[in-house]
RODO-2510 file (C-alpha; in nm, 4 decimals, decimal comma):
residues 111
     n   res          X          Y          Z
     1     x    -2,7320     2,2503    -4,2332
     2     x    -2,8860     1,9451    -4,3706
     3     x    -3,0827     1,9144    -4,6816
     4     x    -3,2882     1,6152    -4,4996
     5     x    -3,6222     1,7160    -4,5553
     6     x    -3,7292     1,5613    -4,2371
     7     x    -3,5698     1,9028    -4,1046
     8     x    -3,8302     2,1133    -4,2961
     9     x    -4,1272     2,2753    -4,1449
    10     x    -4,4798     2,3662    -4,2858
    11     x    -4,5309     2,7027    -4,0707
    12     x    -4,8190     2,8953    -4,2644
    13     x    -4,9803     2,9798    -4,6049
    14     x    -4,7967     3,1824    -4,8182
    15     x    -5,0727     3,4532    -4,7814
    16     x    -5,0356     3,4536    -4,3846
    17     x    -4,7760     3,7214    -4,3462
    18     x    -4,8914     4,0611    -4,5958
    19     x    -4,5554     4,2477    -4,7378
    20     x    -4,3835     4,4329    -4,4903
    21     x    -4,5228     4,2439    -4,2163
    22     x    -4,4105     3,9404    -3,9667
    23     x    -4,5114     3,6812    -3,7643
    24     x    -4,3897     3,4778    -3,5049
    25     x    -4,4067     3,0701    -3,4810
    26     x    -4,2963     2,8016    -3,2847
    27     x    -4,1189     2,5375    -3,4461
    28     x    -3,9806     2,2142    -3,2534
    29     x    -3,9567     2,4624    -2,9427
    30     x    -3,7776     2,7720    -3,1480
    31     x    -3,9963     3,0839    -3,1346
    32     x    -3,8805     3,2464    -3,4693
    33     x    -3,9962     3,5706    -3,6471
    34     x    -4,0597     3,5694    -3,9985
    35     x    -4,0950     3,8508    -4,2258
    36     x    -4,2095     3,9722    -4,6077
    37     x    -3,9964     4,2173    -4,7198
    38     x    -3,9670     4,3345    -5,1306
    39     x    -4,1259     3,9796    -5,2316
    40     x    -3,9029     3,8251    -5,0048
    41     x    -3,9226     3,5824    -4,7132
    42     x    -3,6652     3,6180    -4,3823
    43     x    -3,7007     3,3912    -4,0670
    44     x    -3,4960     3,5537    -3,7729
    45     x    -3,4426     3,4392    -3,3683
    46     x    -3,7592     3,5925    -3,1878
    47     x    -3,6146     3,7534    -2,9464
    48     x    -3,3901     4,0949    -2,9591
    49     x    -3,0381     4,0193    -2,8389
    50     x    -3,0620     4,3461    -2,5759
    51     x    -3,3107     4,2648    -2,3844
    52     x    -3,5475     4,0251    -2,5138
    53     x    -3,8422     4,2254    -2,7288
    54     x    -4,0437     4,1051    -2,9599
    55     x    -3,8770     4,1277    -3,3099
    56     x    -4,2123     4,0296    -3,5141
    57     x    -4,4000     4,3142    -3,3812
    58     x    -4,0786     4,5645    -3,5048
    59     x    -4,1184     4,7779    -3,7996
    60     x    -3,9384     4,6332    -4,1521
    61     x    -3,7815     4,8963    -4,3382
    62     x    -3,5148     4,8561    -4,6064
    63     x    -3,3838     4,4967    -4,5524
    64     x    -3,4272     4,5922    -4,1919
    65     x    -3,6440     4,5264    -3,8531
    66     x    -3,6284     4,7943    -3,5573
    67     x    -3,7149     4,6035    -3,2298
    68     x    -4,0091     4,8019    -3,0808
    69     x    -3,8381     4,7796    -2,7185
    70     x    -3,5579     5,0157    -2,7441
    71     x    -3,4584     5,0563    -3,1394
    72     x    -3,2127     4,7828    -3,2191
    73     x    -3,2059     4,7364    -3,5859
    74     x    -3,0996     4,3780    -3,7547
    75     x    -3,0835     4,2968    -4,0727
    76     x    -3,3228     4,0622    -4,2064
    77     x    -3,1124     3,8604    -4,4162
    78     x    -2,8115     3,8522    -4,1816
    79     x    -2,9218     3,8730    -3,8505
    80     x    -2,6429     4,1436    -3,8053
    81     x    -2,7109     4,4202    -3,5503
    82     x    -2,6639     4,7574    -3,7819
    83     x    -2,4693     4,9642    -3,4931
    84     x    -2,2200     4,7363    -3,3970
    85     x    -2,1982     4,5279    -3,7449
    86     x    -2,2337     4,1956    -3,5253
    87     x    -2,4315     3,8616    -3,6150
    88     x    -2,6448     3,8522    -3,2905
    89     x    -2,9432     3,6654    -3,4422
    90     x    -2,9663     3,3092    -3,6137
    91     x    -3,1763     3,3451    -3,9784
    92     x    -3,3202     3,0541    -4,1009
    93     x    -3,3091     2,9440    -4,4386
    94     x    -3,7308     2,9697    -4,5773
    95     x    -3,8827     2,8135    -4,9189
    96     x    -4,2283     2,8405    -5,0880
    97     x    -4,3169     2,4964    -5,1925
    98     x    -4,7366     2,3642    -5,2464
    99     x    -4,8957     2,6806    -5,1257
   100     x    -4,6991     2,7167    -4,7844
   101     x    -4,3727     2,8796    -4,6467
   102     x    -4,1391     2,5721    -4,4917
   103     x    -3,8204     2,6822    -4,2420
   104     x    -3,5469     2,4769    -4,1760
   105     x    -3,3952     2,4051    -3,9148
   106     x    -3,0815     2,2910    -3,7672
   107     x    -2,9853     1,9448    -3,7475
   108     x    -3,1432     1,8199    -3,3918
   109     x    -2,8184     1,7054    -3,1463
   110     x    -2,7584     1,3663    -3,1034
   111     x    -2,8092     1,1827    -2,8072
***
């Protein structure tokens, strides 16, 4: 990924999301899930890889989010499904910078 900070989005206050909670955002027409886990920030694809649920509204346990649908676990940092130890959803890199919580995201395709 690119370190051009045109690529870097403003998505909420740091105080938005409480610890062990998430939210989901839009950003440039990605619908991400972001969580607070242990002081730490994880941005995740929204969706679960079986069958679409909601990952934001799963419950964050142990470096871990359990989609509310039918139990498929990820882990936050990886995106890796814990059953099958496969990378089925894109994380996004986060920072804290001037009282907000900025993704990034991929470079946008060229024309």
């Amino acid at each position: 990924m690119s370190e051009d900070p045109q690529r870097w989005f403003r998505i909420c206050d740091l105080d938005a999301i409480a610890e062990q909670e998430a939210a989901e955002f839009v950003v440039e027409g990605l619908i991400v899930a972001v969580f607070r886990e242990q002081e730490q920030w994880y941005a995740l694809d929204a969706m679960c890889a079986h069958q679409g649920g909601p990952i934001a509204k799963g419950t964050v346990a142990n470096g871990c989010v359990t989609c509310p649908w039918h139990g498929w676990q990820y882990e936050l940092a990886t995106g890796r499904q814990t059953i099958h130890n496969q990378k089925l959803l894109e994380t996004y890199p986060l920072k804290e910078q001037d009282g907000g919580l900025w993704i990034q995201l991929p470079d946008a395709p060229s024309p």
